[in-house]
C-alpha positions in Angstrom: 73.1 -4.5 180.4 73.8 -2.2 177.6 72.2 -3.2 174.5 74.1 -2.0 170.7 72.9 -0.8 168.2 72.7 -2.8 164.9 75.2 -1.7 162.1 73.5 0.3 159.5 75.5 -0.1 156.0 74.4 1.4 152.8 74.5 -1.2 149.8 73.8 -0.5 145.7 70.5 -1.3 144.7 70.5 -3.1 141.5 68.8 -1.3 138.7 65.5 -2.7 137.1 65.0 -3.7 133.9 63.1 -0.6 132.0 59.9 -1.4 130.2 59.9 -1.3 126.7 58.3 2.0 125.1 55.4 1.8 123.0 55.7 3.3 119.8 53.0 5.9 119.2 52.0 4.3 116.0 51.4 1.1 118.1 49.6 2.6 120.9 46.9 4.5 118.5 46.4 1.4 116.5 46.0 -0.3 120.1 43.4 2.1 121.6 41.4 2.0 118.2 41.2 -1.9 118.6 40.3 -1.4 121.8 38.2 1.6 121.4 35.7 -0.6 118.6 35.8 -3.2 121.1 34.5 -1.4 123.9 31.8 0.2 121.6 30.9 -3.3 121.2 31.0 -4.4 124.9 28.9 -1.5 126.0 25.4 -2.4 125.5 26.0 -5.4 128.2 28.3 -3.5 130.3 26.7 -0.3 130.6 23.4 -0.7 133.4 20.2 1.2 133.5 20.2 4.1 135.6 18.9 3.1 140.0 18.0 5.0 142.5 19.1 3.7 145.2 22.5 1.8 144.1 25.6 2.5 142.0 25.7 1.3 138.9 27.9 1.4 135.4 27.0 4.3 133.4 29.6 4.5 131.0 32.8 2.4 129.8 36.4 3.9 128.3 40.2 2.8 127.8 42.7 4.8 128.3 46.4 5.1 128.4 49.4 5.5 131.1 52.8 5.3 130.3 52.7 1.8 129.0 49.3 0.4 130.4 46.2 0.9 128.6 43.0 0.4 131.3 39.4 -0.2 130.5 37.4 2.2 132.8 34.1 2.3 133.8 31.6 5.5 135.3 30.2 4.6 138.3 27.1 7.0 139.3 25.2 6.8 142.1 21.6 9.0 142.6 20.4 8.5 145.8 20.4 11.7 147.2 23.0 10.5 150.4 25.4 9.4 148.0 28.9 10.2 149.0 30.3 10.4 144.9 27.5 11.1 142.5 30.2 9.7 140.0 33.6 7.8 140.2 35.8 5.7 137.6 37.4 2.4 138.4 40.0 0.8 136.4 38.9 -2.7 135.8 40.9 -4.4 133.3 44.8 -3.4 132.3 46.8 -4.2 129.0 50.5 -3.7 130.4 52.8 -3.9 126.9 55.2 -6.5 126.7 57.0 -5.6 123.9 56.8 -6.7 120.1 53.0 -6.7 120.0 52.5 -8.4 123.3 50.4 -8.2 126.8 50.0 -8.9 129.7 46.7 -8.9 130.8 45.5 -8.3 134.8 42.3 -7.3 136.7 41.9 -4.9 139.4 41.5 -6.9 142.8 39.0 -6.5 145.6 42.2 -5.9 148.1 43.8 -2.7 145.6 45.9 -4.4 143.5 46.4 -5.3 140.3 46.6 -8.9 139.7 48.4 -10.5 136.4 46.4 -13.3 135.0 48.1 -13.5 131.3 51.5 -12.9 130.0 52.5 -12.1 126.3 49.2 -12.4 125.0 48.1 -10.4 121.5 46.0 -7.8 121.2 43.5 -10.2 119.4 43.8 -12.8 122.8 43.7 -9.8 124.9 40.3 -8.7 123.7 38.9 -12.2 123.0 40.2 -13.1 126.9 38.1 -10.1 128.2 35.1 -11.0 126.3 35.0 -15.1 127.6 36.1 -14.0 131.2 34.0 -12.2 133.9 37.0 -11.7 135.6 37.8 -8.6 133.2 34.2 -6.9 132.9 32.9 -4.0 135.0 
């Protein structure tokens, strides 16, 4: 008994929706918000230095294309320490469009999972404050 072969056939993919761009103006007024906030977060945030475990040594946003991510500094100073420092993105802004967000956390399994949509910037912030979920 011969077996065939299934048919290959090429289709069209449809084409996604493209994000909306962030004007720069927005995205500095954005990362200033956010930049004041995380000043303010900080002091909590940040942990005092151990030997023996990792720990947050410093906190950061930053931008890519049309996510802004809060980052923390993970150091480690035991002397068998594979990384004496890396940086996790904990928290993500994702713009929406006409001053809105979506806001999502960085998942144990990888992935980024989306908690809020179309939130302000104001929400955004005041979300990550009330919410473990979004800290270091």
């Amino acid at each position: 008994m011969v077996k065939k072969k299934a048919l290959r056939v090429w289709l069209p993919t449809p084409q996604r929706a493209s994000k909306p761009k962030i004007p720069e103006a927005e995205k500095q007024q954005v990362e200033a918000q956010c930049q004041t906030f995380i000043e303010l977060k900080k002091p909590s945030w940040v942990q005092p230095p151990n030997d023996r475990w990792g720990y947050v040594s410093d906190v950061y946003g930053k931008w890519y294309r049309s996510y802004f991510y809060f980052c923390a500094t993970y150091s480690c100073k035991a002397p068998d320490a594979i990384m004496p420092e890396r940086e996790v993105k904990f928290t993500r802004l994702e713009h929406a469009g006409a001053g809105k967000f979506h806001l999502a956390y960085f998942r144990h399994t990888g992935q980024w999972w989306q908690v809020y949509e179309n939130l302000t910037l104001k929400d955004c912030l005041h979300t990550i404050e009330q919410e473990q979920l979004f800290w270091p």
